[in-house]
Steps between C-alpha positions, in 0.01 A plus 500: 500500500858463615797535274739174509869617496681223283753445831243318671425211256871494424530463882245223446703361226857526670385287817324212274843500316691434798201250616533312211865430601494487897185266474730278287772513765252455782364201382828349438529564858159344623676190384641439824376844763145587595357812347482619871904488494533622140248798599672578834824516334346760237335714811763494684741674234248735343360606832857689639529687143170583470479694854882641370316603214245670692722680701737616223248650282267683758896643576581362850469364779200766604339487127525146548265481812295728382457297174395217775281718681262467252411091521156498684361198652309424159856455313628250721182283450524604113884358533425187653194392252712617216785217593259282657371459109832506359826362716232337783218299385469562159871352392334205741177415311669535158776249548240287653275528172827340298456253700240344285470761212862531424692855477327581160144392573537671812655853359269492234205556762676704712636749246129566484514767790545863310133400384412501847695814620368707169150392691616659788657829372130541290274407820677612780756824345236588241693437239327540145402197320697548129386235273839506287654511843341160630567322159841583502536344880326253342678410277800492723383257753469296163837514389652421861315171485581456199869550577457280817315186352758453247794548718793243460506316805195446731655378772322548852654726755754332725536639869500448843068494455587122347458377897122580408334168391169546558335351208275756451765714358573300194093538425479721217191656641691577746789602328289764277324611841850620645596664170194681436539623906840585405358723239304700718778531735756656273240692351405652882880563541522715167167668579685602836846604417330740259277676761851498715740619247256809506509587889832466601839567380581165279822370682307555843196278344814230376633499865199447648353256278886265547517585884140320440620200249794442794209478765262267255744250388652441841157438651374280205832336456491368881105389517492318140884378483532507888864298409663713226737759519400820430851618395643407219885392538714737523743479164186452288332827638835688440491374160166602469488873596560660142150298437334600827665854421304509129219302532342591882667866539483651106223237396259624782573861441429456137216314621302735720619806272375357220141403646438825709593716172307352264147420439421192711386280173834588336740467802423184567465317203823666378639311798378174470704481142795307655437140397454658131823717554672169526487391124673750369753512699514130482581551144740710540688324759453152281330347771165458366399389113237607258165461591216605279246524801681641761593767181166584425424531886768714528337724176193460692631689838648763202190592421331489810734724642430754205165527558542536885706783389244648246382877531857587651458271828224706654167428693 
């Protein structure tokens, strides 16, 4: 049985907060950028101040390496699944899926992965199975789609991926296909930033896992969008560090804190809270009205999260 100190979900809680507004500013950005730019961009900023990080807390330049020393040939593979399902491939096959499922339809499925990660941590970590525990994560996933399917707008996804015309990727077979393989991604990507976060110091895991994210997106960027720029111009990137500052260097620290110090079924479905994170704060900024379903979602992910914490957070 392992005690849960109440940092780690609030870890887990403090990087779906700043999700729920990067994500916002991110798609605004899609608009008219690949996510291969947009995810470069975010690498390419976090990675420098995470290996700072690094080096300041293990207390210099000699700490520092020896903080390093540490990565074995297993991490680096670990670092470049762990984008590969989250900046590389997986950002790919979801904004494919809105192709034909729109942003909510598509969401809604792949919001479905702490299900799949909680599999994991029980299977493969040994995990308990906790009844109360399950329900609550349950009940969650419930509320998020909830949340999701009654969104305001369901526009598609704009981005450079619109050169993609294939017809088979406005099939909604197809379209629930990617989301549901999006799913499993994400939910491989938690599953591995926990066993990380665990190893290693966590700003040498961060470093490794953007040097990574720098190497993916430059790769995928010039084999699927052999044309595009992987840079994003110069005064918009400037304008955009505070966001790249937040979102990809205190968002992923949150991030990997939050998952490898806290029970795997609680981490991540504390995480995956940011498109529910969004009403209320679109209330309070005026931006979003009433809505009795997306309410009662949100009252929904309440109690799930309740129960996930029942028995003082411990399995």
């Amino acid at each position: 049985m392992v005690e849960v100190s109440f940092l780690g979900p609030l870890s887990a809680f403090a990087s779906a907060f700043f999700w729920s507004i990067g994500s916002t500013k991110y798609s605004q950005l899609s608009k008219s950028y690949t996510p291969f730019s947009i995810n470069f961009a975010r690498a390419s900023v976090a990675f420098p101040l995470f290996t700072i990080a690094a080096f300041f807390s293990a207390g210099g330049s000699e700490g520092g390496l020896g903080a390093f020393s540490v990565i074995k040939p297993l991490h680096f593979i670990y670092f470049f699944v762990s984008m590969t399902c989250s900046y590389g491939l997986g950002d790919v096959l979801f904004l494919l899926s809105t192709r034909s499922l729109g942003v909510p339809g598509a969401l809604a499925i792949a919001s479905s992965y702490p299900l799949w990660t909680s599999v994991l941590g029980i299977h493969i970590k040994g995990e308990p199975f906790i009844p109360l525990q399950i329900a609550g994560v349950l009940l969650a996933l419930i509320g998020i789609i909830v949340v999701v399917l009654n969104a305001p707008s369901r526009e598609q996804v704009s981005s450079g991926f619109s050169i993609i015309k294939n017809a088979v990727f406005m099939k909604v077979s197809t379209g629930v296909v990617l989301a549901a393989t999006t799913s499993v991604m994400w939910a491989a990507n938690s599953f591995i930033v926990s066993e990380i976060g665990k190893d290693i110091p966590l700003a040498v895991a961060n470093s490794g896992r953007m040097f990574a994210a720098l190497v993916i997106s430059f790769v995928l960027s010039k084999l699927l969008i052999p044309k595009a720029s992987i840079f994003l111009p110069r005064r918009l990137f400037t304008a955009s560090l505070w966001l790249f500052f937040y979102e990809a260097f205190l968002g992923s620290y949150f991030f990997i804190y939050g998952l490898a110090k806290s029970p795997l079924i609680v981490g991540v479905t504390i995480t995956a809270l940011a498109p529910v994170l969004a009403v209320p704060m679109g209330w309070i900024l005026k931006t979003e009205r009433f809505s009795f379903f997306r309410t009662m979602g949100v009252v929904c992910v309440v109690v799930g999260v309740i129960l996930l914490m029942a028995n003082g957070g411990k399995t």
